[in-house]
C-alpha positions, 0 to 999 in steps of 0.5 A: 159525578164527572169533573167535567160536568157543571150542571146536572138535570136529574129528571126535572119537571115543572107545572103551574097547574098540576095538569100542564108540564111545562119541562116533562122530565128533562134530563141534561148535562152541562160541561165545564166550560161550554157554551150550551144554548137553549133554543127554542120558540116561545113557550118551549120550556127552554127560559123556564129551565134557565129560571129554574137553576138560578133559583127563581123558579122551582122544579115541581119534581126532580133536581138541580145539581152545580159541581155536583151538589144538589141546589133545588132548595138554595136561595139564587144568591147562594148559588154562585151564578152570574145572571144576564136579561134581555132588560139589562137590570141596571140599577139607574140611579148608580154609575156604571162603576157603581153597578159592577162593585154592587155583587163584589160589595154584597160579598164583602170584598175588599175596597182595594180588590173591587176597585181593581176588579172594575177596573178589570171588568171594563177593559174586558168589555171595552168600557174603559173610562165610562166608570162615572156614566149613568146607564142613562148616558150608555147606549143598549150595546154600552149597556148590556157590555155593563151588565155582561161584566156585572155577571161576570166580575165575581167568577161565577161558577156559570153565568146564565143569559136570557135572550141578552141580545133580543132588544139590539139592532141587527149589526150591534147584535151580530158584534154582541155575538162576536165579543161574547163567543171571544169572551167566553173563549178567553174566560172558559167560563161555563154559558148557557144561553137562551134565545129562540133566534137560531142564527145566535145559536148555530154563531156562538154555541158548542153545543145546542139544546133545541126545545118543544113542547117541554122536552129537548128534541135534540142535543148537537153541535151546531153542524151536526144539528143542521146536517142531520136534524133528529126529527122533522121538528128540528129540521124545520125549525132550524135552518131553511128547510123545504118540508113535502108531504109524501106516502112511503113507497118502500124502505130500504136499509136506511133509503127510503123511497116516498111518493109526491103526486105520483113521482118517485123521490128519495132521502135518507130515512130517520125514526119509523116510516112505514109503507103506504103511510104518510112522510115528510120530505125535508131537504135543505133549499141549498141542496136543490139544483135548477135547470141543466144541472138538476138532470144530473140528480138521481132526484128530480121533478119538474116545476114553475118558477114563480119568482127569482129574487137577488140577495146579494151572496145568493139568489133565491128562487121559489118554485111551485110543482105540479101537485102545488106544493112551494120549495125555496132554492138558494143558488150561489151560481148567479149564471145559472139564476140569470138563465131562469125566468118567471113562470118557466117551467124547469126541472128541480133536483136534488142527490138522495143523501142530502134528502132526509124522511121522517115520519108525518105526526102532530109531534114531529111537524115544525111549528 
């Protein structure tokens, strides 16, 4: 095995019932040093997954390798992982001081050592004087700072976090975001992370893993997963995205030419399509033009629009066609918006490339 690879899957699959697979044969390599996320919506198999590789669940088939040595059958403790949950799992009746030498004291450390070691952990997470405080007397960010520190104060090999942000405010959970991406940056230290909020995936991520229905859907840079979604799954869970129903008109070399109410559009085509048969027309709520600049588009189409909401950095338009299907706009260009008004009828338009196609099918539908 690489060096570089922390974490090996090998073939990994997990059932409750013997009938159900929750994980269907995954296969994964973490690197050293990244900040990998599982991201997917409930019952995906992506916390499953986290639960199996720090021990507290275990594969029904397939196995579990850190630094290259297989852990399947290790004990959680004996597997040097820092761990951090959504509840925090503070224990209350310790000070703070006291919950960041628990993992150093069940390890034998030095009383000297660990007592410079908290020291350290709380100047890291700035908390720096709350040595005596309760976890009671904390707030929910002072809190998860303690636990964030706890994982990480006997250098683990990794360190696993459980939707840690899920029960914070949404400014404290943006500065969450913040100090972890610069921790993680100024420890390279191994994260991975598992959320089903997209926005913490695409912010603090190297690389993602999107999830569905127990497999991964695609393994990318948070870039290259919103620019070029491996299936219609991925592309409507991650971002906004407009998702038309369409008939395939005609392929060609990588084009591909898809009928909506009989007006002819276009987009890059990704996986098999084939003529005559049904498709999805994804494309991306930015990329779509209003008004004069939509007769400029190689991709256009009439349609009402029914409403035109202010959101500050954009305006958001909502759009009905002929046939009745809804496409969302977001335009940077307040001039442009101010000329809209509801219920006008106005051309839509969007360039071919910015268009991706997939084939129609229960497996590729976001859901």
């Amino acid at each position: 095995m690489p060096e570089a690879i922390v974490v090996r899957f090998e073939r990994i699959t997990k059932s409750y019932d013997g009938r159900t697979l929750i994980v269907r044969d995954l296969d994964l390599d973490v690197h050293r040093g990244e900040f990998l996320t599982l991201l997917g919506p409930s019952g995906s198999g992506k916390t499953t997954c986290l639960l199996m590789l720090a021990g507290f669940e275990a594969p029904t088939s397939g196995e579990i390798l850190i630094n290259g040595k297989p852990v399947t059958s290790l004990p959680p403790h004996r597997r040097d992982i820092g761990m951090v949950f959504q509840n925090y799992a503070l224990f209350p009746h310790l000070t703070v001081a006291g919950n960041l030498a628990f993992p150093l004291s069940v390890r034998k450390r030095p009383r000297d050592e660990i007592a410079q070691r908290v020291s350290r952990a709380l100047g890291m997470v700035k908390l720096s004087g709350f040595e005596l405080r309760k976890p009671s007397q904390l707030s929910g960010g002072q809190q998860q700072r303690v636990a964030l520190a706890r994982a990480l104060i006997f250098e683990p090999t990794l360190v696993l976090l459980d939707e840690p942000l899920g029960a914070l405010d949404k400014q404290l959970r943006e500065e969450m975001q913040y100090e972890l991406k610069h921790l993680h940056r100024s420890l390279g230290v191994t994260m991975i992370y598992v959320t089903h909020d997209q926005d913490e995936a695409m912010t603090m991520s190297d690389r993602v893993a999107v999830f569905h229905d127990g497999e991964i859907q695609q393994l990318a840079e948070p870039r290259m997963l919103y620019d070029t979604p491996a299936n219609a799954f991925v592309a409507g869970f991650v971002g906004d995205n407009n998702m038309l129903s369409t008939l395939v008109a005609r392929v060609d070399r990588g084009c591909c030419a898809v009928s909506l109410d009989g007006t002819l559009l276009a987009g890059t085509v990704v996986g098999a399509v084939t003529v005559g048969e049904a498709a999805i027309l994804a494309i991306r709520p930015e990329r779509i033009t209003v008004g004069r600049a939509a007769e400029r588009c190689s991709c256009a189409l009439l349609g009402r629009i029914d409403d035109v909401t202010y959101l500050g950095d954009h305006v958001q338009i909502r759009v009905t066609l002929d046939g009745g299907a809804t496409l969302r706009v977001k335009l940077a260009d307040r001039g442009t918006a101010a000329e809209l008004a509801n219920r006008q009828i106005a051309k839509i338009g969007w360039d071919a490339p910015d268009a991706r196609v997939y084939p129609a099918g229960a497996t590729n539908l976001a859901s």
